[in-house]
N, C-alpha and C positions, 0 to 999 in steps of 0.2 A: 197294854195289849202285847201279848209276848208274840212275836215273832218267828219261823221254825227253818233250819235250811237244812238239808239232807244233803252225804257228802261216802263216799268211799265206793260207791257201783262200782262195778265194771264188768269185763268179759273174764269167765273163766270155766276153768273146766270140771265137768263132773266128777264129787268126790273131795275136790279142794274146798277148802274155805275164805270167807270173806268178812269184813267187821263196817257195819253203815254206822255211821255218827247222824246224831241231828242235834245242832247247836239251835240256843234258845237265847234269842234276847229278852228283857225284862227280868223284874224280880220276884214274878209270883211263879217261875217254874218251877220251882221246888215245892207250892201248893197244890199241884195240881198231878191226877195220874199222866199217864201219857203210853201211844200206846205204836206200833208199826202196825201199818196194814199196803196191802199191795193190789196191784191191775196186771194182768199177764196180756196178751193182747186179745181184743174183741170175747175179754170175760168183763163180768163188773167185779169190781175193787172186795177184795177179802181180807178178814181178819188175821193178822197173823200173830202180835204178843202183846201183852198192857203189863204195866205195871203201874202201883202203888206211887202215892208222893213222896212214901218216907223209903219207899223200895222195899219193902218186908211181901206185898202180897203180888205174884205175877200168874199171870194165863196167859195159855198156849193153844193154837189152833192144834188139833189132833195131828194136822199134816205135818208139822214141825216139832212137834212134843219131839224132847230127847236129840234135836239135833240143834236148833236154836235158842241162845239164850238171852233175852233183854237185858238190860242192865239201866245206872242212872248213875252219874258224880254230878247233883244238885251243887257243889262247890263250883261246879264247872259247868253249869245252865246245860249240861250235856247229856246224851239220852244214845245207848248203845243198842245194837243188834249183830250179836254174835254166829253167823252162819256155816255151822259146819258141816259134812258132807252131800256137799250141793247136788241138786238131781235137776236133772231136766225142766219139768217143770216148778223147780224155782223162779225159774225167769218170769220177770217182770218189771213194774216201775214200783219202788219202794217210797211209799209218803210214811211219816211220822204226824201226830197228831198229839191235840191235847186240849184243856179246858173245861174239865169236869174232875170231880173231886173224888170218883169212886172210879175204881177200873171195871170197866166192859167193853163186851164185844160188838155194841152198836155204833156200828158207825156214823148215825147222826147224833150219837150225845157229845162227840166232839167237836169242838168250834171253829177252833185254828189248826191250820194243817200248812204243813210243807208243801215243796214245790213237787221234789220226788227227786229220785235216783234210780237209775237203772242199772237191774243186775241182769247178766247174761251168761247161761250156760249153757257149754257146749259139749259136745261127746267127744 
């Protein structure tokens, strides 16, 4: 059972960027896609990127096309999100996810999820 811990939140300001890691125990994360998705407050939880096992195929919610970009070092059970010019409504709790073998955007095809990290932007 892999494991997921999400790591890099924090406060910062509109326009700068940020990078979340989510570290993976076990040996089958490099099987599996994996994807971020997030909860802003009193919205429910939305898609935001997936990618591939082998990292070749990734999707992007429209909101983030072109400013966020996922990434994966399976040498390193570890699974990135690259956040660059951050808008207000970025803010949210950032979960990683994973446990299916194709990338999508539904959120119950994945099984194990993080705990979450929070990102906060400010004007």
């Amino acid at each position: 059972q892999v494991q997921l811990v999400e790591s890099g939140g924090g406060l910062v300001q509109a326009g700068d960027s940020l990078t979340l890691s989510c570290a993976a125990s076990g040996r089958t994360f490099s099987m599996y896609a994996v994807a971020w998705f997030r909860q802003a407050p009193g919205k429910e939880r939305e898609f935001v990127a997936t990618i591939s096992a082998n990292g070749i195929y990734r999707d992007y919610a429209d909101s983030v096309k072109g400013r966020f970009t996922i990434s994966r070092d399976n040498a390193k059970n570890t699974l990135y999100l690259q956040m660059n010019s951050l808008k207000l409504e970025d803010t949210a709790v950032y979960y990683c996810a994973t446990g299916i073998s194709i990338i999508t955007r539904t959120e119950a095809a994945y099984t194990t999820w993080g705990q979450g990290t929070q990102v906060t932007v400010y004007s």
